[in-house]
N, CA, C and O atoms as a GROMACS GRO file, in nm:
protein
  504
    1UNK      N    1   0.083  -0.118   0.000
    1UNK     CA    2   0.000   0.000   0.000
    1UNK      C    3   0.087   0.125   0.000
    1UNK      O    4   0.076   0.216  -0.082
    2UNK      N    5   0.192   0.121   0.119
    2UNK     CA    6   0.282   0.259   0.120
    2UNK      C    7   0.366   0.239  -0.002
    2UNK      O    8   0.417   0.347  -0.029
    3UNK      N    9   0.402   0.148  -0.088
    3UNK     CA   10   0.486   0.152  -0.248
    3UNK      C   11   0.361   0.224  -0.351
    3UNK      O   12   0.393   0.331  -0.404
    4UNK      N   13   0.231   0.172  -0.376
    4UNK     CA   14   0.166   0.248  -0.429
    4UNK      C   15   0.136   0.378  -0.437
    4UNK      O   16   0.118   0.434  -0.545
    5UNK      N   17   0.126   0.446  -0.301
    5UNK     CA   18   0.100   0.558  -0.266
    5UNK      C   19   0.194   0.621  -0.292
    5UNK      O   20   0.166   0.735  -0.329
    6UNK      N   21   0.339   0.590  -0.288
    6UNK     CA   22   0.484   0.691  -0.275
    6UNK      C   23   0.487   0.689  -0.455
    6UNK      O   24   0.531   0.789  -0.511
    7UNK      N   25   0.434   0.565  -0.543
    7UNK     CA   26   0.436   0.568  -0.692
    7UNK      C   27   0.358   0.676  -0.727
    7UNK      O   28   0.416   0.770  -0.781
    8UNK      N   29   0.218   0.686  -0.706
    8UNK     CA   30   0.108   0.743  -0.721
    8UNK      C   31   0.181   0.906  -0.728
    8UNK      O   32   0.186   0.970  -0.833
    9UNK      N   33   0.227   0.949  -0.614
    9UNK     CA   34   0.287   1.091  -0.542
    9UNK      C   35   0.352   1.083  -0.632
    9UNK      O   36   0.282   1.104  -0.731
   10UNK      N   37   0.501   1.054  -0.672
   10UNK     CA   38   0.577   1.056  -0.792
   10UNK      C   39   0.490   1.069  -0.943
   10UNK      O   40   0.535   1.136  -1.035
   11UNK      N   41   0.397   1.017  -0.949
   11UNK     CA   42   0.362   1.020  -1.079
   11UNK      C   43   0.348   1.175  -1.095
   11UNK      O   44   0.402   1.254  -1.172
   12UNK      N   45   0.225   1.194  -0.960
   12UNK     CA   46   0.184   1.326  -1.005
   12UNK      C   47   0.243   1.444  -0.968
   12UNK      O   48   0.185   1.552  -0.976
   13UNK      N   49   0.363   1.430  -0.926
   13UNK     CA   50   0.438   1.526  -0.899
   13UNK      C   51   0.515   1.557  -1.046
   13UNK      O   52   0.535   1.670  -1.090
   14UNK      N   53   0.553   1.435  -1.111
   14UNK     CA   54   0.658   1.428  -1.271
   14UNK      C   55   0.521   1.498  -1.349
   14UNK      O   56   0.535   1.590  -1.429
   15UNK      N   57   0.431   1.459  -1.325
   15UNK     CA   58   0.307   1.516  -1.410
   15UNK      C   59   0.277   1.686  -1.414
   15UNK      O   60   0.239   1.741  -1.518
   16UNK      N   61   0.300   1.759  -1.291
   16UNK     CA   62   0.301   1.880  -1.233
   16UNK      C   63   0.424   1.943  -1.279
   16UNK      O   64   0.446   2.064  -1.286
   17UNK      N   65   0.520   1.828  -1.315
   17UNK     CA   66   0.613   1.909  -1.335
   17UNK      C   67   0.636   1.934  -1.545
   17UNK      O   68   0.694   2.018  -1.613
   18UNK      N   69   0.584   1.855  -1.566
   18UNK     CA   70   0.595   1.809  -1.726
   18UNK      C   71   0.494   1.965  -1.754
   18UNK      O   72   0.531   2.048  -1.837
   19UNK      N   73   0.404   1.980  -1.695
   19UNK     CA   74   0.254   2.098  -1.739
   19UNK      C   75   0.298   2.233  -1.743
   19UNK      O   76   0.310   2.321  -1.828
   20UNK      N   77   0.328   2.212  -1.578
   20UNK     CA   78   0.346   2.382  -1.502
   20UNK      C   79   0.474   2.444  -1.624
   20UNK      O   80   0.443   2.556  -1.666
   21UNK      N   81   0.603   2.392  -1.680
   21UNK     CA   82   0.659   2.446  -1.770
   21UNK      C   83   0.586   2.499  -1.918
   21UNK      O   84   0.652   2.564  -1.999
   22UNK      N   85   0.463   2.468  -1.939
   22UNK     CA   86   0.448   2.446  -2.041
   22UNK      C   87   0.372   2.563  -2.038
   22UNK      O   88   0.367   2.642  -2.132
   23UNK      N   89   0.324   2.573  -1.955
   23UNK     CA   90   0.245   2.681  -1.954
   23UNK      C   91   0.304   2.808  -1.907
   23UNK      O   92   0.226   2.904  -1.912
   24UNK      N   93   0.397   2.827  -1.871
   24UNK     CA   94   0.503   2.998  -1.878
   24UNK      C   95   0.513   3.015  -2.026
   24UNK      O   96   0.419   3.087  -2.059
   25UNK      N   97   0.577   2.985  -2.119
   25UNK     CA   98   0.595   3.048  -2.277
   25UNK      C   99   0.405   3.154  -2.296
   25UNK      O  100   0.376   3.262  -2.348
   26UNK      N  101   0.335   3.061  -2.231
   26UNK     CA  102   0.216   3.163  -2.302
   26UNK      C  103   0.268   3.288  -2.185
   26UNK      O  104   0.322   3.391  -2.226
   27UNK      N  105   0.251   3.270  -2.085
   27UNK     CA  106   0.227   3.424  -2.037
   27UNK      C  107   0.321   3.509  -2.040
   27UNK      O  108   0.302   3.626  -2.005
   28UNK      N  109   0.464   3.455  -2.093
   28UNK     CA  110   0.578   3.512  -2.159
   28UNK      C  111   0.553   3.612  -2.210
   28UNK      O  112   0.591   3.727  -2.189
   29UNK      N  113   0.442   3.539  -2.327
   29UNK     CA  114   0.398   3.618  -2.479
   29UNK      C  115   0.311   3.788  -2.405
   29UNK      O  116   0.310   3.904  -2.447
   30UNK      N  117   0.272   3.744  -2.324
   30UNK     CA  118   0.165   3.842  -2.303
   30UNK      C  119   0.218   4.006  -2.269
   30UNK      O  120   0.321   4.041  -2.212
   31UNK      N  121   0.122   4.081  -2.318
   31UNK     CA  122   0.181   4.203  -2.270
   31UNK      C  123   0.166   4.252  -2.161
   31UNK      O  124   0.072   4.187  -2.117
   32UNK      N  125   0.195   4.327  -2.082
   32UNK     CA  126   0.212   4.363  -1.968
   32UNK      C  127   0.128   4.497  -1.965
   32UNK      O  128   0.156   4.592  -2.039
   33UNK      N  129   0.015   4.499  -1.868
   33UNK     CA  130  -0.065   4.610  -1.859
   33UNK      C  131   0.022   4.773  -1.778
   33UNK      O  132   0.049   4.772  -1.658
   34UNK      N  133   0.046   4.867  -1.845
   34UNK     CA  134   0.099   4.959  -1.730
   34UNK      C  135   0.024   5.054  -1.692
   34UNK      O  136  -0.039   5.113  -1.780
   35UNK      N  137   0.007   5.098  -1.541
   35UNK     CA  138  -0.057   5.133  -1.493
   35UNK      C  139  -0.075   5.291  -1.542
   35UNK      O  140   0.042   5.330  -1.550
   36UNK      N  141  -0.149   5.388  -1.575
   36UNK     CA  142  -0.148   5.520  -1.560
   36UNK      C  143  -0.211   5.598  -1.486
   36UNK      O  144  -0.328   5.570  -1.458
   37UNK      N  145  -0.165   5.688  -1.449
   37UNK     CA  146  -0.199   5.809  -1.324
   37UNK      C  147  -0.292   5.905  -1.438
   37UNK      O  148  -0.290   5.910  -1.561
   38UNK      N  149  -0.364   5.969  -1.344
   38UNK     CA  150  -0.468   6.078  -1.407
   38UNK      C  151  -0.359   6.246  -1.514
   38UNK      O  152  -0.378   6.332  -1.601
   39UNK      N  153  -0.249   6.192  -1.419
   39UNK     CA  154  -0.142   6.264  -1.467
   39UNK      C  155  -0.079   6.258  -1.619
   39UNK      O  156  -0.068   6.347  -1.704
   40UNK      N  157  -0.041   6.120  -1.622
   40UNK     CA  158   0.002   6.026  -1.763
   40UNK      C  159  -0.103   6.066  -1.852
   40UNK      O  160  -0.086   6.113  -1.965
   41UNK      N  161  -0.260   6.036  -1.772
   41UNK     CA  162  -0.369   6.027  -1.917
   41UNK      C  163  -0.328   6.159  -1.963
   41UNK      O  164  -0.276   6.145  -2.073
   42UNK      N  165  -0.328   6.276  -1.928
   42UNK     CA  166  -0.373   6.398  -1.967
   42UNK      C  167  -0.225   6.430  -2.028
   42UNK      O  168  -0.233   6.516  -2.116
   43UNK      N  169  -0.102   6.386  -2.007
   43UNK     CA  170   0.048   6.456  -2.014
   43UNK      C  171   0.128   6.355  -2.109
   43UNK      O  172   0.250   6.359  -2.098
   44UNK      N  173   0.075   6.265  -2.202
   44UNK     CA  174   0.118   6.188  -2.298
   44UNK      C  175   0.089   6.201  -2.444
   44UNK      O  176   0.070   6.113  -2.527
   45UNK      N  177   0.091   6.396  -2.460
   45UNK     CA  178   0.072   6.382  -2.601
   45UNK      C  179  -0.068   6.394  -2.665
   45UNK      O  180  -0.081   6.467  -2.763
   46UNK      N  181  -0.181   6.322  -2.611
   46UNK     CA  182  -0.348   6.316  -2.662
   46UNK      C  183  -0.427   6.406  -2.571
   46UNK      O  184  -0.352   6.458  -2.488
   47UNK      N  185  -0.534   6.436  -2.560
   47UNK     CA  186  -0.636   6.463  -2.491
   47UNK      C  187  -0.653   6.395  -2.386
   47UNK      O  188  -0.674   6.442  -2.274
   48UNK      N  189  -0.641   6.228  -2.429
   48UNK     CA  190  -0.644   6.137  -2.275
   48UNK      C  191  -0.602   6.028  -2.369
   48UNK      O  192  -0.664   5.986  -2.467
   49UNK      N  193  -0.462   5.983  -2.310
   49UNK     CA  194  -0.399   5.874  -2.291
   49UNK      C  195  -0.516   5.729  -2.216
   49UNK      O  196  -0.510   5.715  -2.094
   50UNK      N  197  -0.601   5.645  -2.287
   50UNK     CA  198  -0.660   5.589  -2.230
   50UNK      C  199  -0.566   5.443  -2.158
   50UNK      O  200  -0.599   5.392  -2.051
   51UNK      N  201  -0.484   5.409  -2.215
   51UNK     CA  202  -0.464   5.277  -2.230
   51UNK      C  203  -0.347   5.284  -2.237
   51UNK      O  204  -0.306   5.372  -2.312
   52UNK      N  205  -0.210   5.172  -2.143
   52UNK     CA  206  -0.123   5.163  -2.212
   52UNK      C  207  -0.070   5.019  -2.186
   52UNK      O  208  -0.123   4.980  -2.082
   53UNK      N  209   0.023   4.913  -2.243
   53UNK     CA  210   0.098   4.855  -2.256
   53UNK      C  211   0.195   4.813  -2.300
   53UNK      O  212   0.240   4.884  -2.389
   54UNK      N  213   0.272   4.694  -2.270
   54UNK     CA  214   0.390   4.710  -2.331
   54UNK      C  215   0.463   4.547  -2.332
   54UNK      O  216   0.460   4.464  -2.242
   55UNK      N  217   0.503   4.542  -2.415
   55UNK     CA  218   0.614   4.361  -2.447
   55UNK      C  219   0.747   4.383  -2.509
   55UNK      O  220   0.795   4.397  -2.622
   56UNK      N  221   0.783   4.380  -2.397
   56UNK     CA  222   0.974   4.289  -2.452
   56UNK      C  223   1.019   4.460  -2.398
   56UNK      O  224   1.127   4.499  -2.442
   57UNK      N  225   0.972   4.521  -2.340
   57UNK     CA  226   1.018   4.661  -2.255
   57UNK      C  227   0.956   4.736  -2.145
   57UNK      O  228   0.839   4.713  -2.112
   58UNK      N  229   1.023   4.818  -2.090
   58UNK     CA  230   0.929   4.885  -1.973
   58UNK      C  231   0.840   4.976  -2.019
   58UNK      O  232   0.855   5.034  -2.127
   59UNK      N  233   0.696   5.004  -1.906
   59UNK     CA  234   0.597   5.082  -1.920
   59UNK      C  235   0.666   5.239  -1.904
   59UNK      O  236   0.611   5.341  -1.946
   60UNK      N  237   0.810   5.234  -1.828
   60UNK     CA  238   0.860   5.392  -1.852
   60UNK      C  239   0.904   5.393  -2.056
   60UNK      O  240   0.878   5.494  -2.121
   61UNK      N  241   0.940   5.324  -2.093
   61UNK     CA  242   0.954   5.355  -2.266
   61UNK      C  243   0.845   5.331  -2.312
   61UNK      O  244   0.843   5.338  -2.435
   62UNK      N  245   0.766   5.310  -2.272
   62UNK     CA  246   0.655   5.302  -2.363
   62UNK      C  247   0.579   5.393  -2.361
   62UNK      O  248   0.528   5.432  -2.466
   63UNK      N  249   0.541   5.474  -2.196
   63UNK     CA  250   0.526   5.601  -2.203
   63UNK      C  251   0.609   5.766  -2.295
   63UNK      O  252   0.579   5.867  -2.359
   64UNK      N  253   0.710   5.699  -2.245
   64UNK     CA  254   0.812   5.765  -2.380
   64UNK      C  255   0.764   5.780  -2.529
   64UNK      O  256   0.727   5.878  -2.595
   65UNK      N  257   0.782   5.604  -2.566
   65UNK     CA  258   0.744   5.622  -2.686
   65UNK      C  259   0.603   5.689  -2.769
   65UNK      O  260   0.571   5.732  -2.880
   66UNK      N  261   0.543   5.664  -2.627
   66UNK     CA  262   0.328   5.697  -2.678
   66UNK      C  263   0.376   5.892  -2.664
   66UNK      O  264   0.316   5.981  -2.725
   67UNK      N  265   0.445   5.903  -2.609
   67UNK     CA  266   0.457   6.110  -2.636
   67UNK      C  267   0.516   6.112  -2.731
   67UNK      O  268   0.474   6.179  -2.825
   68UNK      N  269   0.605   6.056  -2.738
   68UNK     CA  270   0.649   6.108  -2.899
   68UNK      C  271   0.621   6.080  -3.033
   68UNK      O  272   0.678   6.131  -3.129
   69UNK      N  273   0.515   5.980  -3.036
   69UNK     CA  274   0.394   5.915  -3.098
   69UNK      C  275   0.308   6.045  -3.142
   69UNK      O  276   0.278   6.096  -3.250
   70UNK      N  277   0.283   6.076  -2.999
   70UNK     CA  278   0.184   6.181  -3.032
   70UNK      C  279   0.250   6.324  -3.071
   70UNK      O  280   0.176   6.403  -3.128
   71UNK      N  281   0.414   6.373  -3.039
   71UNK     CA  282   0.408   6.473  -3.070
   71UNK      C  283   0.436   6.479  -3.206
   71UNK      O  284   0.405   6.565  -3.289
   72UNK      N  285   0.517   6.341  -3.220
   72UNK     CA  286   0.538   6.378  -3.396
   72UNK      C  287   0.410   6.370  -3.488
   72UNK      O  288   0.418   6.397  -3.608
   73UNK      N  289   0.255   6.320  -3.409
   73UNK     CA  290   0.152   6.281  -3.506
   73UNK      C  291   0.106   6.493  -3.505
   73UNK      O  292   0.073   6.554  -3.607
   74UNK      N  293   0.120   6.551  -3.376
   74UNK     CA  294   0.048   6.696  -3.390
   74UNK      C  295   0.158   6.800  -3.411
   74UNK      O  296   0.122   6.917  -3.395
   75UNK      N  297   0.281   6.781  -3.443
   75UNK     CA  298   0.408   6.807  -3.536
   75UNK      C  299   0.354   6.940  -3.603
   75UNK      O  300   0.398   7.052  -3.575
   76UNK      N  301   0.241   6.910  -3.706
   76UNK     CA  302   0.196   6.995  -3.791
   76UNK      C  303   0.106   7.095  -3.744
   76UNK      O  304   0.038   7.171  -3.813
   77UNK      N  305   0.112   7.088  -3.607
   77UNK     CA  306   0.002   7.204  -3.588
   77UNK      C  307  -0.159   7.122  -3.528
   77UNK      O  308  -0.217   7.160  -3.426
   78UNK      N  309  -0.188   7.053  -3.581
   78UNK     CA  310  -0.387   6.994  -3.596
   78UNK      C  311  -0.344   6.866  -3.539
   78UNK      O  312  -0.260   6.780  -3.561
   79UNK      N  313  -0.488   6.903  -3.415
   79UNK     CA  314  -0.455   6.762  -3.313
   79UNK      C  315  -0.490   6.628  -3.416
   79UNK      O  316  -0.442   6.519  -3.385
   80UNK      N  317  -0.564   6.640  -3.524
   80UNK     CA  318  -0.566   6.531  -3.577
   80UNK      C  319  -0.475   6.458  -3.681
   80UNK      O  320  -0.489   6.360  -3.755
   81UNK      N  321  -0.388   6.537  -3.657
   81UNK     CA  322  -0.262   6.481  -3.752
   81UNK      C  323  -0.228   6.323  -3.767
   81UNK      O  324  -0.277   6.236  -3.695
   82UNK      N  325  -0.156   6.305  -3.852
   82UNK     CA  326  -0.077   6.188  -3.877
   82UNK      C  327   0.071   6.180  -3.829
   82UNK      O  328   0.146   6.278  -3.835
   83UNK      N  329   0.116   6.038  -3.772
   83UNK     CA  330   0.276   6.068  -3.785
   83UNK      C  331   0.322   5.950  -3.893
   83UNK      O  332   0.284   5.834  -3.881
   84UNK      N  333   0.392   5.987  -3.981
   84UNK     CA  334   0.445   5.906  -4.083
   84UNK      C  335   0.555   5.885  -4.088
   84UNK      O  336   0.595   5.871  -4.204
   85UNK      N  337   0.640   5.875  -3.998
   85UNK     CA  338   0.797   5.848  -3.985
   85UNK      C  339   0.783   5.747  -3.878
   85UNK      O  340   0.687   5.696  -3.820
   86UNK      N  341   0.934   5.732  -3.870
   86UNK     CA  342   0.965   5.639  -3.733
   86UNK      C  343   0.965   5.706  -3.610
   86UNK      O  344   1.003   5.823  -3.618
   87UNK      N  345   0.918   5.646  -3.445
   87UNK     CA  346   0.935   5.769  -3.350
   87UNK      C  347   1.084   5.677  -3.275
   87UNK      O  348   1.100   5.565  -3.227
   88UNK      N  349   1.164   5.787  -3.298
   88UNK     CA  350   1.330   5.677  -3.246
   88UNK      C  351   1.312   5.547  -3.369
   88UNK      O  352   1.277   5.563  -3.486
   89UNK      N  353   1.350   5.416  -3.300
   89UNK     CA  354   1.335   5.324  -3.395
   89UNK      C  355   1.211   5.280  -3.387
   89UNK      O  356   1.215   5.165  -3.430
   90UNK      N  357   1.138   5.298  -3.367
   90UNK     CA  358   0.997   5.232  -3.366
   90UNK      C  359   0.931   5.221  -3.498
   90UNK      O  360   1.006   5.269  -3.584
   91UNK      N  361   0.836   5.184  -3.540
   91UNK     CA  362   0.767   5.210  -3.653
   91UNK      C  363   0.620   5.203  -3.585
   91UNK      O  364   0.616   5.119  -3.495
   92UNK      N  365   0.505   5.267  -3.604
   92UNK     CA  366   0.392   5.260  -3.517
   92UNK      C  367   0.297   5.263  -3.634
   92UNK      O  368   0.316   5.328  -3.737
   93UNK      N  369   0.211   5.200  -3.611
   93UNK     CA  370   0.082   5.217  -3.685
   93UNK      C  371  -0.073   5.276  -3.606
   93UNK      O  372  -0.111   5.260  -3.490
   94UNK      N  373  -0.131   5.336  -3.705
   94UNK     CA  374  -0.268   5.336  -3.603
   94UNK      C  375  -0.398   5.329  -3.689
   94UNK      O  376  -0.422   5.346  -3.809
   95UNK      N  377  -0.477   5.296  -3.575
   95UNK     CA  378  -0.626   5.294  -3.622
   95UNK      C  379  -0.721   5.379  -3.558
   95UNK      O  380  -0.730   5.391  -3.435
   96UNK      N  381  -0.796   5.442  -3.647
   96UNK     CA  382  -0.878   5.552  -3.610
   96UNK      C  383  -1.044   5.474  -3.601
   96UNK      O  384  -1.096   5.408  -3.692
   97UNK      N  385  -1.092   5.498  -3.492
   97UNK     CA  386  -1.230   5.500  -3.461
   97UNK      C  387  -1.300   5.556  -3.394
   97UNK      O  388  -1.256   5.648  -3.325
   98UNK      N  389  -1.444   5.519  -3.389
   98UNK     CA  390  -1.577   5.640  -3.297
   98UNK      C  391  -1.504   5.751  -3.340
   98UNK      O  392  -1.419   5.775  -3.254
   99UNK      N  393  -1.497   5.825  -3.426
   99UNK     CA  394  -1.487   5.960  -3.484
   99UNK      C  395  -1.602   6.023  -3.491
   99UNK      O  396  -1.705   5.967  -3.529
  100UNK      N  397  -1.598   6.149  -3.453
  100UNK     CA  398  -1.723   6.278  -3.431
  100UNK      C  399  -1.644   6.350  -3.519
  100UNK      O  400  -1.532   6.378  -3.475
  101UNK      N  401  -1.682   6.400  -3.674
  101UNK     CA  402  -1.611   6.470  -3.694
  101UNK      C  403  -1.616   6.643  -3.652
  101UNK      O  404  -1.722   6.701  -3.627
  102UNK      N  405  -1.489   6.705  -3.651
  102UNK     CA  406  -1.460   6.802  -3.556
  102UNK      C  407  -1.496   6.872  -3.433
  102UNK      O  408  -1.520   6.987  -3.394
  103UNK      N  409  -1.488   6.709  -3.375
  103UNK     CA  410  -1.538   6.704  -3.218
  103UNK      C  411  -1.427   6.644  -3.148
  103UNK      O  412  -1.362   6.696  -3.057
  104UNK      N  413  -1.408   6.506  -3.211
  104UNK     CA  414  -1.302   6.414  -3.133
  104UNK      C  415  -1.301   6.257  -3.200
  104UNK      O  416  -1.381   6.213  -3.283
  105UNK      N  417  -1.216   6.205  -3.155
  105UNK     CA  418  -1.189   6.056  -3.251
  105UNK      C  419  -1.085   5.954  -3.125
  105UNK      O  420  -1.005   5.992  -3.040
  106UNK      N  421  -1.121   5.846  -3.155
  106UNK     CA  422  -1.069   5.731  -3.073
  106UNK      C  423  -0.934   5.662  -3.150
  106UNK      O  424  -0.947   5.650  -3.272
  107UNK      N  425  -0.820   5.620  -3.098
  107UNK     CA  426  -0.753   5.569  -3.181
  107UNK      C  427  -0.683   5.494  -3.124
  107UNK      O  428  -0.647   5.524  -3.010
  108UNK      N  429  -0.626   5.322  -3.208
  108UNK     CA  430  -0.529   5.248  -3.146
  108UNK      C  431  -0.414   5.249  -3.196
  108UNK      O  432  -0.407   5.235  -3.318
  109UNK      N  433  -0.284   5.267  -3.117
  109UNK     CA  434  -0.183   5.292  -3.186
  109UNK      C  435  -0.076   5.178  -3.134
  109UNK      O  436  -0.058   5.178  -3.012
  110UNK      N  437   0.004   5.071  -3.217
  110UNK     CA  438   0.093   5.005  -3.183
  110UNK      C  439   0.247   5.046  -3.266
  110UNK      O  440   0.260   5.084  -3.383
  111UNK      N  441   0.350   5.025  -3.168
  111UNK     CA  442   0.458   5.037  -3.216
  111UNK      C  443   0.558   4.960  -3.191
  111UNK      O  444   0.576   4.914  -3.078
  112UNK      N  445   0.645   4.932  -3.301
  112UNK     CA  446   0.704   4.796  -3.322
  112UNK      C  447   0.830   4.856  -3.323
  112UNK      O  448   0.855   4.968  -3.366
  113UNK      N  449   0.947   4.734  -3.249
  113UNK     CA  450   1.110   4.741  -3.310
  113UNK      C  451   1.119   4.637  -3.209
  113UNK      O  452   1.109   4.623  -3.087
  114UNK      N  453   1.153   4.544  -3.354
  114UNK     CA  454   1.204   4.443  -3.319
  114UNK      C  455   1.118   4.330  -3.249
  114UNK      O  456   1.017   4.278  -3.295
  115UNK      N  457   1.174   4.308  -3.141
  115UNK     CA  458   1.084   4.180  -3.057
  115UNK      C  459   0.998   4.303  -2.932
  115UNK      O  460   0.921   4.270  -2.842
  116UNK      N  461   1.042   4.433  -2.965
  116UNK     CA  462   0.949   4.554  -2.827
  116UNK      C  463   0.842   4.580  -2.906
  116UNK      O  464   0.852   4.590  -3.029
  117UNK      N  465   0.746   4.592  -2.848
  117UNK     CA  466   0.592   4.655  -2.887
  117UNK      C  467   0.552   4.721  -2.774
  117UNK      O  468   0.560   4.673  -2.661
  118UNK      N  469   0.512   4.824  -2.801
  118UNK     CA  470   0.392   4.917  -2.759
  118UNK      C  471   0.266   4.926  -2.838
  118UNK      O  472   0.269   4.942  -2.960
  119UNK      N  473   0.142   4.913  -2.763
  119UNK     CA  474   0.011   4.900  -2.789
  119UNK      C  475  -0.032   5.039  -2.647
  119UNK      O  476   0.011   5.044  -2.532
  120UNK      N  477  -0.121   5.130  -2.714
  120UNK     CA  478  -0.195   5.235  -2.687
  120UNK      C  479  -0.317   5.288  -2.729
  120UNK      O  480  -0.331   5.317  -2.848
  121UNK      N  481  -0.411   5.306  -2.645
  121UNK     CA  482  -0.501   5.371  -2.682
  121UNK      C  483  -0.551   5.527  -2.679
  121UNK      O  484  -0.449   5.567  -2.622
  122UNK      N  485  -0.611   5.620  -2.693
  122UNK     CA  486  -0.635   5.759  -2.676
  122UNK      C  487  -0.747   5.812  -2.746
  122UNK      O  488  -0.796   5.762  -2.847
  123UNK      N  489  -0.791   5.931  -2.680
  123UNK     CA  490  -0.901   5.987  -2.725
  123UNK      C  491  -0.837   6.131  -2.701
  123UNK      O  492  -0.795   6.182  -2.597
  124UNK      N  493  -0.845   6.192  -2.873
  124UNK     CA  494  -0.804   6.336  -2.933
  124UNK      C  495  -0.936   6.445  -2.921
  124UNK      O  496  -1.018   6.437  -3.013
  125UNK      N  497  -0.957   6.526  -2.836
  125UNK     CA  498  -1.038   6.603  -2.909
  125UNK      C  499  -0.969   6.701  -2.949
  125UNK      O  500  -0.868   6.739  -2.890
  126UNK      N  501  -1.043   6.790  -3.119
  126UNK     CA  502  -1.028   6.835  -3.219
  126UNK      C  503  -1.098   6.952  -3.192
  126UNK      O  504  -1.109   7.038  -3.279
   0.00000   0.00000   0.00000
């Protein structure tokens, strides 16, 4: 009875151990939520910084990168600008939605280099 039981324990301990690895690579992948202050929303460039995160870097560069996101997108003067260059090395893309036109507009903006991403959200009013 005590050989079964000490087999049994071994099994499921080799079993616990075969899983529990397997399952870190996913949350590896995941991005990391960073927190923002009422301060950040309003002082990052948009109207309100809604959203921020970040993978394969810290939430201090990514705050970085989301201002200079935004200053090179209002560069030209008009909060609704575009930015069409790189911000540093990044390359960022965005998507515009819930638009009021010349009221305000919602937008998601991710930026890439390399294996770092930044993902952001914001709301411009115009």
């Amino acid at each position: 009875m005590r050989t079964l039981f000490g087999i049994s324990l071994a099994a499921a301990l080799l079993t616990a151990a075969i899983v529990i690895p397997g399952t870190a690579p996913a949350a590896a992948h995941r991005a990391t939520k960073c927190t923002l202050t009422t301060h950040d929303q309003r002082h990052l460039g948009a109207s309100y910084v809604t959203s921020l995160s970040v993978k394969g870097t810290s939430c201090a560069a990514g705050k970085n990168v989301t201002l200079a996101f935004n200053r090179c997108r209002t560069s030209g003067g008009k909060p609704q600008g575009e930015c069409n260059r790189k911000v540093g090395n990044y390359t960022c893309t965005e998507k515009r939605y819930d638009a009021v036109p010349g009221v305000q507009y919602s937008s998601k903006v991710t930026c890439v280099w390399g294996a770092k991403r930044v993902f952001s959200t914001y709301t411009q009013n115009t």
